[in-house]
N, C-alpha and C positions, 0 to 999 in steps of 0.2 A: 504494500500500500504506500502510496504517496502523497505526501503533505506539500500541499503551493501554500508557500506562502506569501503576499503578495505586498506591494507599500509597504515593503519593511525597512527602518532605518537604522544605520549603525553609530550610535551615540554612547558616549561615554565607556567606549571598549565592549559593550554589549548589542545585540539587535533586539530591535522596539518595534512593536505594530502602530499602525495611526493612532491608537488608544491610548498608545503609550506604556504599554504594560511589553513587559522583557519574554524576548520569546527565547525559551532553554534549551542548550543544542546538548546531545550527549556527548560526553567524551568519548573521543574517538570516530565522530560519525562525518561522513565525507557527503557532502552537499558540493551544490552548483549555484556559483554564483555569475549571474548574470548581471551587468552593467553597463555603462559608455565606458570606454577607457579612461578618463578624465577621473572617472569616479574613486579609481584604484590607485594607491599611493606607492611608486616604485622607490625602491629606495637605491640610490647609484652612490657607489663609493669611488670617488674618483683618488686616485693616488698619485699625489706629484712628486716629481724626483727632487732630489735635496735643494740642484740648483735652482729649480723654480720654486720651490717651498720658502728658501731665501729669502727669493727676490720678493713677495708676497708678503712678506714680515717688516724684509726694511722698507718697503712700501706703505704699510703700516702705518697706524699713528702713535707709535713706541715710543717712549722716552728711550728706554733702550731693551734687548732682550737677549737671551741667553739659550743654548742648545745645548739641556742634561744628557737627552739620551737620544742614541741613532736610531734608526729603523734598522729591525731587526734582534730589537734587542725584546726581553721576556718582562713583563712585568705580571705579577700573580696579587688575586682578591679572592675576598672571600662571599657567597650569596649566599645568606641564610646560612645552611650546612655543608655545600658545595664548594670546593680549594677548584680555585680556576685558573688561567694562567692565558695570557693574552700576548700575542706579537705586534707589536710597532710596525707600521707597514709604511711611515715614515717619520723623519724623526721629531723629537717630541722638543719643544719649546718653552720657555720661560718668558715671559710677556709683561714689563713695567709700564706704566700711564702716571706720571706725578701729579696730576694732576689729581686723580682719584682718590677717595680718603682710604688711608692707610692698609685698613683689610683689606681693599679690596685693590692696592696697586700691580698685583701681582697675580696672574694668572695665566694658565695654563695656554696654550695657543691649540686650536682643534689638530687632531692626529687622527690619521687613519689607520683603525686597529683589527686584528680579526681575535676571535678565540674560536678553538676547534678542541672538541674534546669526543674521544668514539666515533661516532659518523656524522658527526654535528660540526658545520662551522659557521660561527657570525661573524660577519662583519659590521663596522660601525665608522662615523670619520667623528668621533669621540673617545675617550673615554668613560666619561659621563653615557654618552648613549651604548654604549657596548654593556654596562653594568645594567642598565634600562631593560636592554633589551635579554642579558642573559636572565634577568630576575623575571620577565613577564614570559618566559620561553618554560622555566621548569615552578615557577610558582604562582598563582593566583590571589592569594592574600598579600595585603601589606602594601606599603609603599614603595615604589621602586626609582629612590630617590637616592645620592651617594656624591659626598665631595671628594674629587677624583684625588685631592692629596692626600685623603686618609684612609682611602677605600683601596688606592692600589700601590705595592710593594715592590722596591727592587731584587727581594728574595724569597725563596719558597716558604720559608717558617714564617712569613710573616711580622717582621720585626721592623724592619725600615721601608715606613711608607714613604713616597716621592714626596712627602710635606718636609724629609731632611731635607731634600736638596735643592726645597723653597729657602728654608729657611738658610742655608749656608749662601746661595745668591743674595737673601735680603741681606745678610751681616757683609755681603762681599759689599754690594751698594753704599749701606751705612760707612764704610771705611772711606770708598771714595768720595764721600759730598766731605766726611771730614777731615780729610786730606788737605 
């Protein structure tokens, strides 16, 4: 037997009939969706090579920025209960604005990352959204929300999150203005 369902909208991560009431799909259960293509959100990871990553940055409206880590290199988090481990697929930036009050001069520049774990691989051109999306890939509750300097690590055991090697840039800056 087949169920049409028809005028159904996808709002707030869930599908809604015109009533508005949440129509419940079972786990596991393979449907056809039909739509305009417009309607469908593709996600393209575009990857630039270091020289145009670069040029892109000092393009920028930097006061100045710094390059922690290459593409290629491993950085590991953790989702809920799940040790994950994520590749740079270019490399990763440090990003000052003086102009911004103090938390927030300093941020992260977007990087294109995958993680592949069994026969799964995501991509993301975040950090932030790679953590996004591995948390709403194997869990359903919760928020899937994560600041990328405390959520991801330069080592497997989890001990030195990338927030070090904020902070040893901030103290490098504090040295030069009092120089």
């Amino acid at each position: 037997m087949k169920i049409i369902c028809e005028d159904v909208v996808y709002i707030n991560g869930r599908f809604e009939n015109k009533a508005g009431e949440i129509i419940r799909i079972k786990e596991g259960a393979e449907l056809k969706l039909i739509g305009a293509a417009s309607e469908f959100l593709s996600k393209e990871i575009i990857v630039k090579t270091s020289e145009n990553l670069l040029r892109e940055i000092e393009n920028g409206e930097f006061t100045s920025f710094k390059c922690i880590l290459e593409a290629g290199t491993n950085l590991y988090f953790k989702s809920k209960d799940k040790h994950c481990k994520a590749e740079l697929l270019e490399d990763l930036y440090l990003t000052y604005k003086s102009h911004l009050t103090e938390k927030r001069q300093i941020s992260l520049y977007s990087c294109a990352c995958k993680m592949t774990n069994e026969s799964l691989t995501l991509k993301a051109n975040s950090l932030n959204e790679l953590y996004i999306d591995v948390f709403n890939k194997f869990w359903d509750d919760g928020a899937p929300s994560a600041n990328a300097f405390t959520t991801f690590y330069t080592d497997s055991s989890l001990e030195k999150p990338i927030n070090n090697l904020r902070e040893d840039w901030k103290n490098e800056l504090k040295k030069k203005r009092n120089a």
